[in-house]
C-alpha positions as CSV (number, residue, x, y, z in Angstrom):
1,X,-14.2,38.3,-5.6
2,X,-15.0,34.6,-6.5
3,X,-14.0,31.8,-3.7
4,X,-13.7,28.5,-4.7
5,X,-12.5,25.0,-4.0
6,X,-9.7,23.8,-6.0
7,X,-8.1,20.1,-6.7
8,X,-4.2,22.1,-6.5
9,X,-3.0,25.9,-5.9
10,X,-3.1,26.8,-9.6
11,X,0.3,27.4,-11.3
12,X,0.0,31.0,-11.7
13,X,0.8,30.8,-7.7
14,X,4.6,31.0,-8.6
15,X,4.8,33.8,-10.0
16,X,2.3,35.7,-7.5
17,X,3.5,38.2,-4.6
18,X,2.4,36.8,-1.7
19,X,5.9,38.6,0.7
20,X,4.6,40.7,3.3
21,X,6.3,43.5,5.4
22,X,7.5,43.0,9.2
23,X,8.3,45.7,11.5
24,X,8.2,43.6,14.9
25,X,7.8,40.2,16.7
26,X,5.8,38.6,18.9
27,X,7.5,37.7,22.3
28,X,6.5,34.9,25.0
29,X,3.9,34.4,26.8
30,X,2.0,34.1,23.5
31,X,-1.1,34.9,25.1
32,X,-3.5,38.3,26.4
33,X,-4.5,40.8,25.1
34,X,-3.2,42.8,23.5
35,X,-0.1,40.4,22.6
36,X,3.2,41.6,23.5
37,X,6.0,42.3,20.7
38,X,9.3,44.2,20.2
39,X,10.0,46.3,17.4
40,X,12.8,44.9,14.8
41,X,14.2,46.7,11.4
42,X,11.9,46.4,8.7
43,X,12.1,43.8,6.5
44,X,10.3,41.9,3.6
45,X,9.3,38.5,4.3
46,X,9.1,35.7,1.8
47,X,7.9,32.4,1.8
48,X,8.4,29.9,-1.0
49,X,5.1,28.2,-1.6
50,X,5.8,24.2,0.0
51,X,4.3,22.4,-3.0
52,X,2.9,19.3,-0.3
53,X,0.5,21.5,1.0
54,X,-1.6,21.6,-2.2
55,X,-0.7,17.9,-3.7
56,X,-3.9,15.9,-4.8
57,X,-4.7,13.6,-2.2
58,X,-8.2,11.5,-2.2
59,X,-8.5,11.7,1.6
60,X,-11.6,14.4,2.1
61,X,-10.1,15.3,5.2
62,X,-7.8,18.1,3.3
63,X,-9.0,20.9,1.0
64,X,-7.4,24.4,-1.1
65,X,-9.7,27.4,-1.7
66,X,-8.4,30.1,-4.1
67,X,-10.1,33.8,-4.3
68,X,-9.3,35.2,-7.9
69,X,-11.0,38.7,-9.6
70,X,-10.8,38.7,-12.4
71,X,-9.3,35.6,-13.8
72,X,-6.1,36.9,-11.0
73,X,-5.1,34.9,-7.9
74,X,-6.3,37.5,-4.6
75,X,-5.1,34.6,-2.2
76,X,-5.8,30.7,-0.9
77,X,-6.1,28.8,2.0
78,X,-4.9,24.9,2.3
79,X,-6.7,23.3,5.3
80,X,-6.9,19.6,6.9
81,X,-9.3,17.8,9.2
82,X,-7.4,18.0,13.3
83,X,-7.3,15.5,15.6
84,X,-10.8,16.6,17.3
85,X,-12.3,16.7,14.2
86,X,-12.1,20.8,13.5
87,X,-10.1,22.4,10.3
88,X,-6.6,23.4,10.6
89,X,-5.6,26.0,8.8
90,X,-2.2,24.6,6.9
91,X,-1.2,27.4,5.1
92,X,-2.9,31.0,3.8
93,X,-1.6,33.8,1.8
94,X,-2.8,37.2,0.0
95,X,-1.9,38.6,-3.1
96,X,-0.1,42.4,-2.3
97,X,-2.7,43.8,-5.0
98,X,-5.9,42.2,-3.0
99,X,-5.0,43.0,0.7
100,X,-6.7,45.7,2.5
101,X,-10.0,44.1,1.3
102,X,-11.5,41.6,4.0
103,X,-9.9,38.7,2.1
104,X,-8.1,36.9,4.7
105,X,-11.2,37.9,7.8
């Protein structure tokens, strides 16, 4: 698995499986340990990818890192710069093929 920084998520992103599987919710307070949820019916999750996230910008304060094996996409993470100064994860995603690995620890 090779992690690097990229300028933009590359286009081979679209077409990548990045839907996960969700079986229950968290509920309020969203804090302890462990954090309470309720079971809901199963169901398949989906985000489209919000092409902002990964726009060229010149500010350093923002940044994309892809994994890929073998020339495939594993997964990527968009952060930015927070108020205090410490990075804020914007968006991250793994490939169905890649998870179970360690990728997104």
């Amino acid at each position: 698995m090779e992690i690097s920084r990229a300028d933009a998520l590359p286009r081979a992103a679209k077409e990548v499986d990045f839907s996960f599987e969700i079986d229950s919710v968290l509920l309020e307070p969203f804090s302890g340990s462990p954090l309470p949820t309720e079971p809901v019916a199963p169901r398949r999750k989906t985000y489209v990818l919000d092409p902002a996230l990964f726009e060229p910008r010149e500010s350093a304060d923002r940044a994309v890192f892809v994994a890929q094996e073998a020339g495939e996409l594993a997964g990527y993470i968009a952060v930015s710069r927070g108020w205090n100064g410490c990075a804020v994860i914007d968006d991250f995603a793994g490939a169905r093929p890649f998870r179970q690995r360690g990728l997104a620890t």
